[in-house]
C-alpha angles and dihedrals in degrees: 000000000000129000142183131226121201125188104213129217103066125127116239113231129154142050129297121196114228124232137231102271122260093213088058102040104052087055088045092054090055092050089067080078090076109070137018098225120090120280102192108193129191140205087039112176123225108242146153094232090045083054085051107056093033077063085054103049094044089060086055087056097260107152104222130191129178108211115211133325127270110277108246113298098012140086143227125060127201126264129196120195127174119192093194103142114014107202099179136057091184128089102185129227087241095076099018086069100052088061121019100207081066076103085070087086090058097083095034088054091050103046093050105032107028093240139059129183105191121178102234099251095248117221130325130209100236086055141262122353096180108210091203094091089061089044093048093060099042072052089059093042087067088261110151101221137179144149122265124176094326094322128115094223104201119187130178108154099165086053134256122296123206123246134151122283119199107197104210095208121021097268112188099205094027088063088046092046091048100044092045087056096045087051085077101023114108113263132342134350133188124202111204116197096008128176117273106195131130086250094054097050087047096063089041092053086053096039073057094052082047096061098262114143101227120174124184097024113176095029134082091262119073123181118192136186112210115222127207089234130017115208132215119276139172127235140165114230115244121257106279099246085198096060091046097042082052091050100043084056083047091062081037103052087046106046077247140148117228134176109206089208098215097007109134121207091214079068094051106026094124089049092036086055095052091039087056097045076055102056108265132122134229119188121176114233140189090265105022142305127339104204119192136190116173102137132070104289110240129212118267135183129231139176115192122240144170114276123327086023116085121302112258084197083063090049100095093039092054081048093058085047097045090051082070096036115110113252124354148329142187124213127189123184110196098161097074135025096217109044116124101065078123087072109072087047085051089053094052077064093052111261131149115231135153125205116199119156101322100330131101112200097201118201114196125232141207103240134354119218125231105251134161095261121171128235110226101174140008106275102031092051085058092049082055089055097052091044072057102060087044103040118092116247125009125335111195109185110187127199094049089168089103090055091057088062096063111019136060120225091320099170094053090050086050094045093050092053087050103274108145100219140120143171123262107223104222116239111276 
């Protein structure tokens, strides 16, 4: 396996270039099921997880073409995918564990085709991510659903009705699978606590282009009107917050100056608030967001929410920052039940950090020291990577495969702004 070794100590200057989010391509992807007509999407980011679904949906029978490479220093490139026969029902427990929002193509196959086989997506290592919630609003959809040999089997062959779903905790996927599912079911669906997050809106503003009838986006009640087609549509995938709230700590943890090229403060505004109580500075551009540390970093506290509550995928990286801040914080993390596997890596590099329940009481050091430390899942393995930047001496952080599935070519867009780090090819 791969690994990356980072020479700490660099300041951080310079502009890095966003990339299309994760969280809304891969729903976005899914969406190309309903309709057999082209969805050309664009600022697609090159990532393992995106490889991974566009295998999926090419075993479903989903023609995809990828239109062109990135120009120099920038990201995304453009997809084309055409789901115009769709030959397969199954998406198989080979690929849906590799990437557990594989079950995004459940509402979208039934919808369209009257019938969905889905490998339930098996553990993961941040905790439980309960698929009930998606199969209890195909449920109320009309959809007849039940568990066979480790696959969630979904039928509707008279087609989807609406109905109203009330979701009973704010569930990402869960929001994108249902209202998929309500843009071809007969007559009129409410979605009652729905996701509010930018991704979310992102896919609903295409299932719009696509001829969907969408009202409340952006809120927690969605009303949709279900149509008997959908019809092809181009879009171009959001800015990925994560990337750029990664990023902004990145500039933080260093002294350094960055400018997030794309990145939007409406997307960020919980993190930009903390980052700011700690010293650090966000100021809109004309391209993006211009983020300054020049002072000592104090301790904040956070407590992750739903959006537009703090974002539990910046958790980890807050938690890297805060090990340098002066005094304490306190993290909780209240989105996940397994969360803090970072921690005992941060602690190799000499922070001081103290687990009880869900909370994590950080208190900061003067210096971390470079160690071997090990990535076990994808954002912890990137608040490893920025310890690293800041930590005295060599960081090496094996299994960066984790890091492949969220984030594009990071070490070249850290290198370019004077990080002094590299990836270890792993012996053939």
């Amino acid at each position: 396996m791969d690994s990356i070794r980072i020479r700490g100590g660099q300041t951080l200057r310079g502009k890095i270039h966003i990339s299309g989010a994760k969280n809304a391509s891969l729903p976005l992807l899914a969406a190309s099921l309903l309709t057999d007509e082209p969805l050309a999407l664009s600022n697609v980011p090159h990532l393992v997880d995106i490889v991974t679904m566009a295998s999926l949906l090419g075993q479903l029978g989903v023609d995809i073409k990828l239109n062109g490479m990135p120009a120099a220093g920038r990201t995304g490139r453009r997809m084309e995918l055409k789901a115009s026969n769709v030959s397969n029902i199954t998406a198989p427990y080979d690929l849906v564990r590799k990437m557990r929002a594989s079950i995004l193509v459940l509402g979208p196959l039934v919808a369209r085709t009257g019938e969905a086989r889905v490998s339930l997506p098996g553990g993961c290592a941040i905790g439980s991510r309960p698929v009930d919630l998606h199969m209890g609003a195909l449920r109320k959809l009309g959809a007849e659903m039940e568990l066979d040999s480790g696959y969630i089997h979904a039928r509707a062959p008279h087609g989807l009705r609406g109905a109203e779903i009330v979701f009973p905790t704010v569930t990402v996927t869960g929001t994108e699978n249902a209202m998929m599912a309500a843009t071809l079911a007969k007559g009129e669906t409410t979605i009652v606590n729905a996701a509010r997050e930018p991704e979310v809106v992102d896919l609903a503003q295409c299932l719009v282009k696509m001829g969907a009838e969408i009202d409340g986006i952006g809120s927690d009640r969605l009303r949709i009107t279900g149509k008997d087609k959908l019809r092809g549509a181009i879009h171009s995938i959001v800015p990925d917050r994560i990337e750029a709230g990664t990023f902004a700590m990145a500039a933080a943890i260093t002294e350094g100056e960055l400018e997030l090229i794309g990145a939007k403060l409406e997307h960020l505004n919980s993190a930009a608030i903390v980052l700011n109580e700690a010293g650090v500075t966000i100021t809109e551009t004309s391209e993006g967001l211009l983020v300054k540390c020049a002072g000592i970093l104090r301790g904040a506290d956070i407590m992750t929410e739903p959006f537009p509550g703090f974002p539990t995928d910046l958790q980890a990286q807050m938690m890297a920052l805060m090990s340098i801040a002066s005094g304490a914080s306190m993290i909780t993390e209240t989105i996940f039940e397994n969360r803090f596997m970072h921690v005992p890596e941060l602690r190799r590099m000499g922070a001081n950090i103290t687990i009880h329940n869900s909370s994590a009481l950080v208190r900061g050091v003067p210096i971390l020291r470079g160690a071997e430390v090990m990535a076990t899942d994808l954002r912890a393995s990137v608040s490893l990577a920025l310890a690293g930047l800041a930590a005295k001496g060599d960081t090496i952080i094996n299994r960066v495969y984790h890091l492949d599935r969220g984030y594009e070519r990071l070490e070249e867009k850290l290198a370019a702004c004077g990080a002094d780090m590299e990836r270890i090819k792993a012996a053939a």
